[in-house]
OpenMM code with the backbone's topology and positions (N, CA, C; nanometers):
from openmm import Vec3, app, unit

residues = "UNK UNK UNK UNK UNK UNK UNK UNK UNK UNK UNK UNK UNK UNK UNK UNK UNK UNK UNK UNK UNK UNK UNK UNK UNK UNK UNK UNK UNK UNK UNK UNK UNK UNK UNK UNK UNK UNK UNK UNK UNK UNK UNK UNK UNK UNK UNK UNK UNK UNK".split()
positions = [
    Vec3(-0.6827, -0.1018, 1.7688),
    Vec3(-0.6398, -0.0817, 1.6313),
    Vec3(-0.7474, -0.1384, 1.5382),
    Vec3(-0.8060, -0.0468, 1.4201),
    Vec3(-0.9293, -0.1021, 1.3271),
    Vec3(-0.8262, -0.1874, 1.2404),
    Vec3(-0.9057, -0.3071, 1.2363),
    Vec3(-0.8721, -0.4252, 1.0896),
    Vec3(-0.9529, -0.3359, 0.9958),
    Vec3(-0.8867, -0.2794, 0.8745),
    Vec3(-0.9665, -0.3077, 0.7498),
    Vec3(-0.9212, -0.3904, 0.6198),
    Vec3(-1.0148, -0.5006, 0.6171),
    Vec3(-1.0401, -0.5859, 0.5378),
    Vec3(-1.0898, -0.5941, 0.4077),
    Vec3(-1.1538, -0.4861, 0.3699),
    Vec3(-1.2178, -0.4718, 0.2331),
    Vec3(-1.1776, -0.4056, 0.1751),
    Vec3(-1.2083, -0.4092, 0.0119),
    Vec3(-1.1460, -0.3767, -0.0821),
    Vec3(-1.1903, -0.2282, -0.1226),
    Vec3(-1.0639, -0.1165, -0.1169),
    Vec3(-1.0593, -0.0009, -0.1372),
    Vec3(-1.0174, 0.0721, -0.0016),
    Vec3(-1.0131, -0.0625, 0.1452),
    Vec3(-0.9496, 0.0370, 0.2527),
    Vec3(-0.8153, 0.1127, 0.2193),
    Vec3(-0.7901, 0.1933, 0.3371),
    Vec3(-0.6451, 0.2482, 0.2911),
    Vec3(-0.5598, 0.2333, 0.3946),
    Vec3(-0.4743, 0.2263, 0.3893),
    Vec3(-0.3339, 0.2216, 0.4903),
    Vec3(-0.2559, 0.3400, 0.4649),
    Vec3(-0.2276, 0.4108, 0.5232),
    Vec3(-0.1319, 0.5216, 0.5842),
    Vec3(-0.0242, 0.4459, 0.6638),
    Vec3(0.1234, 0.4742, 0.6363),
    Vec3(0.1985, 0.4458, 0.7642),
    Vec3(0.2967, 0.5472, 0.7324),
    Vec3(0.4499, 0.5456, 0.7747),
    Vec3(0.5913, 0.6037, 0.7336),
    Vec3(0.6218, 0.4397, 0.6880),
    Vec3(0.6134, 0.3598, 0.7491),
    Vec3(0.7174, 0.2143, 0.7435),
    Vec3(0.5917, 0.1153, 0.7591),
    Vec3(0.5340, 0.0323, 0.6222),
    Vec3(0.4422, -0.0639, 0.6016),
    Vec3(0.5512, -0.1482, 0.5780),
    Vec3(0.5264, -0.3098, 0.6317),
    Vec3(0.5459, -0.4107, 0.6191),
    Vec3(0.4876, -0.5297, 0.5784),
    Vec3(0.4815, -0.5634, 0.4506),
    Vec3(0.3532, -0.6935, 0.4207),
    Vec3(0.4014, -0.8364, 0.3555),
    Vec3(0.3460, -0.9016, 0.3743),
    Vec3(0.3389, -1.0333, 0.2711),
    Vec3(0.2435, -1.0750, 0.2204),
    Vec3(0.2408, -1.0905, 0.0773),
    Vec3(0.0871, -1.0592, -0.0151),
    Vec3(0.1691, -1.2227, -0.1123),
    Vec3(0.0756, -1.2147, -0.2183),
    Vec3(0.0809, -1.3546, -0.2668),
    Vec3(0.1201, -1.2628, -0.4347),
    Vec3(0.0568, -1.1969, -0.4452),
    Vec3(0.0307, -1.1428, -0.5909),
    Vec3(0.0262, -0.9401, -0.5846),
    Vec3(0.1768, -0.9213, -0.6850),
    Vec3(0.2050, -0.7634, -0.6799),
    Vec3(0.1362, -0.7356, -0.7938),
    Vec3(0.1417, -0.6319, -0.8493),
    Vec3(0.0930, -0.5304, -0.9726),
    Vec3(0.2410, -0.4960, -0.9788),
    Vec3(0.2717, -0.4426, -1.1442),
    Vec3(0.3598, -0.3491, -1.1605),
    Vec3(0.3934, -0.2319, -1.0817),
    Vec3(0.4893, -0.1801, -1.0169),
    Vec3(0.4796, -0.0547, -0.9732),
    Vec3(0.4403, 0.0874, -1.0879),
    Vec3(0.3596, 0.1764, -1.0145),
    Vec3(0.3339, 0.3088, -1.0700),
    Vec3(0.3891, 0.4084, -1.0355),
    Vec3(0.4435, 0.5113, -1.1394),
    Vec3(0.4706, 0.6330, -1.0667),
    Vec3(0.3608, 0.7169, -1.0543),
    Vec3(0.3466, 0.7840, -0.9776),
    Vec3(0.2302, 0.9030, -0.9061),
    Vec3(0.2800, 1.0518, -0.9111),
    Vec3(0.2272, 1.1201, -0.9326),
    Vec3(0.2537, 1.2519, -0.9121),
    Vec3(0.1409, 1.3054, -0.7610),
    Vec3(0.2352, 1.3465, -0.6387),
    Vec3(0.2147, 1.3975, -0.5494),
    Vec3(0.1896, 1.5437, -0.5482),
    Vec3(0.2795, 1.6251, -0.5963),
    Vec3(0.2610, 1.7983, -0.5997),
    Vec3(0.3454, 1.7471, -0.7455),
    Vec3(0.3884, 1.8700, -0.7468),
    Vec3(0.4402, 2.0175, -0.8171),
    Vec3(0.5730, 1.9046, -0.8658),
    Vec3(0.6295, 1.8889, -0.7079),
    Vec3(0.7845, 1.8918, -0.7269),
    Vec3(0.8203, 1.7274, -0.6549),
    Vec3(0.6826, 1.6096, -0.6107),
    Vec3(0.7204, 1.5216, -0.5102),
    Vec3(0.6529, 1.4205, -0.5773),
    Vec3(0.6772, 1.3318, -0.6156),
    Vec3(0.6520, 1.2043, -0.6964),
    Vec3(0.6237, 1.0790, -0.6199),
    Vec3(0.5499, 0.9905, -0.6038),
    Vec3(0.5277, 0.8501, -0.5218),
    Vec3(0.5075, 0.7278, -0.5959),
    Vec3(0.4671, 0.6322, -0.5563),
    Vec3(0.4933, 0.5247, -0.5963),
    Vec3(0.3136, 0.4774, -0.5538),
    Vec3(0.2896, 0.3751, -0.6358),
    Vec3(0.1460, 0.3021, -0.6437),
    Vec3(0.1279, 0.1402, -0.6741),
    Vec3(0.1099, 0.0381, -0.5725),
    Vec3(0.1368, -0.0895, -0.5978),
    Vec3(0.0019, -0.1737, -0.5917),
    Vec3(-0.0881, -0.2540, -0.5963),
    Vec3(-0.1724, -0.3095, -0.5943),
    Vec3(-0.1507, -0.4254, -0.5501),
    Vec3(-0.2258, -0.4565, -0.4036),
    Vec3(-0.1652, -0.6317, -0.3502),
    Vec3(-0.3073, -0.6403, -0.3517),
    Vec3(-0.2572, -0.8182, -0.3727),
    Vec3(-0.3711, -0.9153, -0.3391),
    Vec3(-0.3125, -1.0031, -0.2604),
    Vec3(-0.4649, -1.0667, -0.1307),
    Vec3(-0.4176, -1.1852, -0.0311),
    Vec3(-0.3036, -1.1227, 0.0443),
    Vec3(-0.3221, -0.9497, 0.1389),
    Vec3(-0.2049, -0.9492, 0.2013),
    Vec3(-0.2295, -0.9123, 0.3422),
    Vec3(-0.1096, -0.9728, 0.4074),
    Vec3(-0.1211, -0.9682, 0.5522),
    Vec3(-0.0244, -0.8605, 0.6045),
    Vec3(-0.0838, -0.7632, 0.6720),
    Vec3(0.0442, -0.6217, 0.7074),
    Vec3(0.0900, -0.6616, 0.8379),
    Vec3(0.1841, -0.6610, 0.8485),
    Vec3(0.2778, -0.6965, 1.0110),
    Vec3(0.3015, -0.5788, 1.0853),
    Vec3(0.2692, -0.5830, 1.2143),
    Vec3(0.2843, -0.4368, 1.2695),
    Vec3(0.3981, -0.4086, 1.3031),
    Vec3(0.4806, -0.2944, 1.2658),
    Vec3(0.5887, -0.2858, 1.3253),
    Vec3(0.6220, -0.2004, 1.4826),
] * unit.nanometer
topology = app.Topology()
chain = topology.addChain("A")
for resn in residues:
    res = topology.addResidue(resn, chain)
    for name in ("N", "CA", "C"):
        topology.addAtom(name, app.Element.getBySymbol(name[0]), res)
């Protein structure tokens, strides 16, 4: 499994699990047409594998 550690990696999952020190406001995103997402910004975070 790759660690990425630096700033701008990305994480893909269905089910992320983390503990970070410091959130951002949540964002809404526009995905398509008709499917909307969500956009959060962590700092200092550790992802737990599930």
């Amino acid at each position: 499994m790759a660690i990425h550690i630096r700033a701008g990696d990305i994480l893909i999952g269905e089910v992320i699990v983390y503990e970070t020190s410091k959130v951002t406001v949540l964002s809404l995103i526009k995905k398509s047409e008709k499917h909307r997402g969500l956009k959060k910004k962590l700092f200092s975070t550790f992802f737990i594998p599930t």
